[in-house]
MMTF fields as JSON, N, C-alpha, C and O atoms, coordinates in Angstrom:
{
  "mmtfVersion": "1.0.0",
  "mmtfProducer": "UNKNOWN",
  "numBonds": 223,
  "numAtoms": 224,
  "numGroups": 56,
  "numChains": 1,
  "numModels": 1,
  "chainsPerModel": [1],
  "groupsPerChain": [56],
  "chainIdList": ["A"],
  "bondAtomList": [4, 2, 8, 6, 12, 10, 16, 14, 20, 18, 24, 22, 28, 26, 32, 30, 36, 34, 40, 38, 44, 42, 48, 46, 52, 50, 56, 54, 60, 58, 64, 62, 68, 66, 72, 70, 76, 74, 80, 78, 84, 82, 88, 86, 92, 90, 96, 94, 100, 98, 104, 102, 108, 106, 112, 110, 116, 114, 120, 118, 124, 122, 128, 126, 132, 130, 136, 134, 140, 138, 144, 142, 148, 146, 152, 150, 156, 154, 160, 158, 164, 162, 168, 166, 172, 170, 176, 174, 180, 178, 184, 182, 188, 186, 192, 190, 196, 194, 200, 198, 204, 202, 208, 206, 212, 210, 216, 214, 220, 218],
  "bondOrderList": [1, 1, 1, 1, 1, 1, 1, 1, 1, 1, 1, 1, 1, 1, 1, 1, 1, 1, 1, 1, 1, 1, 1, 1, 1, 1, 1, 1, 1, 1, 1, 1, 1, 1, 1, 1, 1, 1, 1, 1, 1, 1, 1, 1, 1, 1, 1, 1, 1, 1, 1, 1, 1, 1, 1],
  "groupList": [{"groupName": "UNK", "atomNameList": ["N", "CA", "C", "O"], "elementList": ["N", "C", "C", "O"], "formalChargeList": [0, 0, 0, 0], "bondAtomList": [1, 0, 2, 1, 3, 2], "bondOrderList": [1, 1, 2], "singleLetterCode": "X", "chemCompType": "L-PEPTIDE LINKING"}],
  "groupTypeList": [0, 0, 0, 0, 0, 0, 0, 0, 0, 0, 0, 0, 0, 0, 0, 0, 0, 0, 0, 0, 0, 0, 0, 0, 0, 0, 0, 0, 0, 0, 0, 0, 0, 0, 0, 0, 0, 0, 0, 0, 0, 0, 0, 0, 0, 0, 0, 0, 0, 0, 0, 0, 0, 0, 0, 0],
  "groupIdList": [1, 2, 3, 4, 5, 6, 7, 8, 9, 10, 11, 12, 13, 14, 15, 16, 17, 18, 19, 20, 21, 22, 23, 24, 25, 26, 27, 28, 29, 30, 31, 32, 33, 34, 35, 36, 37, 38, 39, 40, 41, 42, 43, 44, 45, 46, 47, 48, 49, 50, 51, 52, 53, 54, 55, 56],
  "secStructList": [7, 7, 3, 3, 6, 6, 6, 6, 3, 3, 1, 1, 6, 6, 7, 5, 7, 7, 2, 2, 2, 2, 7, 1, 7, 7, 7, 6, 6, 2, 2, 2, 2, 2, 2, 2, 2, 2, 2, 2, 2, 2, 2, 2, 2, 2, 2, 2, 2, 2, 2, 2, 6, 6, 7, 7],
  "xCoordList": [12.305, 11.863, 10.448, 10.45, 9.146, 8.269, 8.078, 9.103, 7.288, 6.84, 5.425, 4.831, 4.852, 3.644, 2.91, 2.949, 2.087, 1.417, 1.159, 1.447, 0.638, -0.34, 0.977, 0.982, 1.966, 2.88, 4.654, 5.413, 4.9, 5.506, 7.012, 8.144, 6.71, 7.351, 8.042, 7.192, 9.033, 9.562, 9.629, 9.617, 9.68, 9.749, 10.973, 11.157, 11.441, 13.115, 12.124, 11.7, 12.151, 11.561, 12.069, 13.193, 11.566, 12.412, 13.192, 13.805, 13.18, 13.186, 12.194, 11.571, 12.271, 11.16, 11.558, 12.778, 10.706, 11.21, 10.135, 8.997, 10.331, 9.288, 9.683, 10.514, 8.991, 9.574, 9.768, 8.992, 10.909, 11.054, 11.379, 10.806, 12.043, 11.87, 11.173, 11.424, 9.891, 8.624, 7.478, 6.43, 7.944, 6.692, 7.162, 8.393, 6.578, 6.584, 6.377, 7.122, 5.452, 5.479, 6.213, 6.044, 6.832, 8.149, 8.215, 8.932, 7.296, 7.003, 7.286, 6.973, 7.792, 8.148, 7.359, 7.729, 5.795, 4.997, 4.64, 4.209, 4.792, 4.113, 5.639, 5.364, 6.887, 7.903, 7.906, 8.567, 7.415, 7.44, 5.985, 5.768, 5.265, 4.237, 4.191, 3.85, 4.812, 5.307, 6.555, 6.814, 7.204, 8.19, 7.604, 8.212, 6.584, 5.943, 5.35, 5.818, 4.288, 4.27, 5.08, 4.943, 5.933, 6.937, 7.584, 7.723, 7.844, 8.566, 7.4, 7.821, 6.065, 5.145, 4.703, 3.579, 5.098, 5.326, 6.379, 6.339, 7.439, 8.593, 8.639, 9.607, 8.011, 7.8, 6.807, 6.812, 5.791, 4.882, 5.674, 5.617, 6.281, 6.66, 7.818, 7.666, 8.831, 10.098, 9.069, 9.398, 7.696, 7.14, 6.285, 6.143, 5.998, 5.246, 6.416, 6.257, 7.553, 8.856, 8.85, 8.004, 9.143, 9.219, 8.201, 8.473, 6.769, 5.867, 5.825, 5.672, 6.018, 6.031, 6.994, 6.779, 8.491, 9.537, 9.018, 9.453, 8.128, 8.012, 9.08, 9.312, 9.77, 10.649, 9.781, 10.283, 8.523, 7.468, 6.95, 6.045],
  "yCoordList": [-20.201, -18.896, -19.033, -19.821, -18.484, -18.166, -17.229, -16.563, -16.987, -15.955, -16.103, -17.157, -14.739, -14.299, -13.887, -12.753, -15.258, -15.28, -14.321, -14.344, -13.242, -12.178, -10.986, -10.188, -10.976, -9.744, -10.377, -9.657, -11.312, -12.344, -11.564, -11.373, -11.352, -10.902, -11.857, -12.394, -12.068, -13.492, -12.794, -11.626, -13.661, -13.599, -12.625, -12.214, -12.504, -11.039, -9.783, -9.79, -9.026, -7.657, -6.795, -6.298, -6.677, -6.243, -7.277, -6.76, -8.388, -9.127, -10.4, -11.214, -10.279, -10.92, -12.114, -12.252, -13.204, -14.208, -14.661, -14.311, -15.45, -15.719, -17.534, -18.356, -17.571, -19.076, -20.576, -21.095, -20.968, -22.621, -21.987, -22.71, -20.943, -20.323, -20.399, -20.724, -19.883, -19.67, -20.473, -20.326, -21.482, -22.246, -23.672, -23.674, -25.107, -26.371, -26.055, -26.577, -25.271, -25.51, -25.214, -24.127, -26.019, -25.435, -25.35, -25.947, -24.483, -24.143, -22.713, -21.924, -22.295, -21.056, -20.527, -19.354, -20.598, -19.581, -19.191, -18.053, -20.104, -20.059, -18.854, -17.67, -19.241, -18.396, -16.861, -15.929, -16.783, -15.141, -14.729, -13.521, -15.349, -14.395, -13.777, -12.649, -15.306, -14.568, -13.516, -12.706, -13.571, -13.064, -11.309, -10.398, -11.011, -9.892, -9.185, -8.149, -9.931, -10.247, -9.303, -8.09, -10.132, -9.57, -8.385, -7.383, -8.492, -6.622, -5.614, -4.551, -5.681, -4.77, -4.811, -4.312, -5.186, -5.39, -4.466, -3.348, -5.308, -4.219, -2.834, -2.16, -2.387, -0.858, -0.325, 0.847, -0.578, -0.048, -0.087, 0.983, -1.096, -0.595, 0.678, 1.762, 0.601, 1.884, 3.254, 4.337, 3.082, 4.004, 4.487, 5.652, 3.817, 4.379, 5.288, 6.442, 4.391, 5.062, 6.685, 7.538, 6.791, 7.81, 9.235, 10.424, 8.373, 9.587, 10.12, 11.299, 8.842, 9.032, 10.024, 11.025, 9.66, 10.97, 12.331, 13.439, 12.121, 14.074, 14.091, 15.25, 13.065, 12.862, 13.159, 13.949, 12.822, 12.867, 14.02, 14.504],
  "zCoordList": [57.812, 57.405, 56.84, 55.894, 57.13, 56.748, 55.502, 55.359, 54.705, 53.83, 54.023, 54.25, 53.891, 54.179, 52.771, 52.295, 52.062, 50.8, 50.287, 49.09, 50.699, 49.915, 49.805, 48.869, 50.765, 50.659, 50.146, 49.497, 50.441, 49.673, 50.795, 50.351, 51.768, 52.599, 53.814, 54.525, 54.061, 55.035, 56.552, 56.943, 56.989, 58.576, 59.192, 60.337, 58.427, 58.663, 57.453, 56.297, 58.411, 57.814, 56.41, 56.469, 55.619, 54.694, 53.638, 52.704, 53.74, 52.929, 52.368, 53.049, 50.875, 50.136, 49.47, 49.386, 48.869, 48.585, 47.763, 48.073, 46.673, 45.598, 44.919, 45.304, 44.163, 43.328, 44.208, 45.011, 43.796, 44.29, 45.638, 46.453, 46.335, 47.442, 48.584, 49.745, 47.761, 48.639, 48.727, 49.355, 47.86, 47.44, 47.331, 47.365, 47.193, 46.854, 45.357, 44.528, 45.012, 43.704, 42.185, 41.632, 41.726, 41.005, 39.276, 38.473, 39.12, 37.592, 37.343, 38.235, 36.338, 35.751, 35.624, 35.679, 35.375, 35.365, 36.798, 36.988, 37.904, 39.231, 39.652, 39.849, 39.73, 40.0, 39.207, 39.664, 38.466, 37.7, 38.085, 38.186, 38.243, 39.022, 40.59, 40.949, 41.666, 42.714, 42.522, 43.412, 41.475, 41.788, 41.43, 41.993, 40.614, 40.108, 41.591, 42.062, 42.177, 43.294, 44.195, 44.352, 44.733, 45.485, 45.085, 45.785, 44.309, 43.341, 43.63, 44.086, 43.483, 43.63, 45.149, 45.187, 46.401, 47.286, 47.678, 48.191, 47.26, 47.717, 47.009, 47.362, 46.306, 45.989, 46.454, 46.08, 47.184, 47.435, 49.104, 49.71, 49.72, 51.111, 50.564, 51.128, 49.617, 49.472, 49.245, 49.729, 48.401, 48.437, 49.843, 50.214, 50.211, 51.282, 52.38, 52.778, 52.686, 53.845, 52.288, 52.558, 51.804, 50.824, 51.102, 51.266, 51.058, 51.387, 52.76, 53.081, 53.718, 55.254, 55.481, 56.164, 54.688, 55.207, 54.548, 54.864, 53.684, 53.478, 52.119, 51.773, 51.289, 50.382, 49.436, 48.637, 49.139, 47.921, 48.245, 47.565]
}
């Protein structure tokens, strides 16, 4: 499985992945920042399907 750095987004659509996960590197500050990361990722794609349907 791939993840795509900047959107923290994996190779299956719609799902995200952060930390010892996504990375070699395995420190608690490096895992809570991707993981911030990825959360603001995945709300900005639920928001966007949101405005696209005419829901907003």
């Amino acid at each position: 499985m791939r993840v795509d750095p900047m959107r923290r987004e994996t190779s299956v659509p719609g799902i995200y992945a952060a930390g010892d996960l996504a990375s070699r590197q395995q420190a608690a500050i490096f895992a809570a920042a991707a993981g911030t990361q990825a959360a603001a990722m995945l709300n900005l794609e639920l928001t966007s399907e949101l405005v696209l349907s005419g829901a907003l």
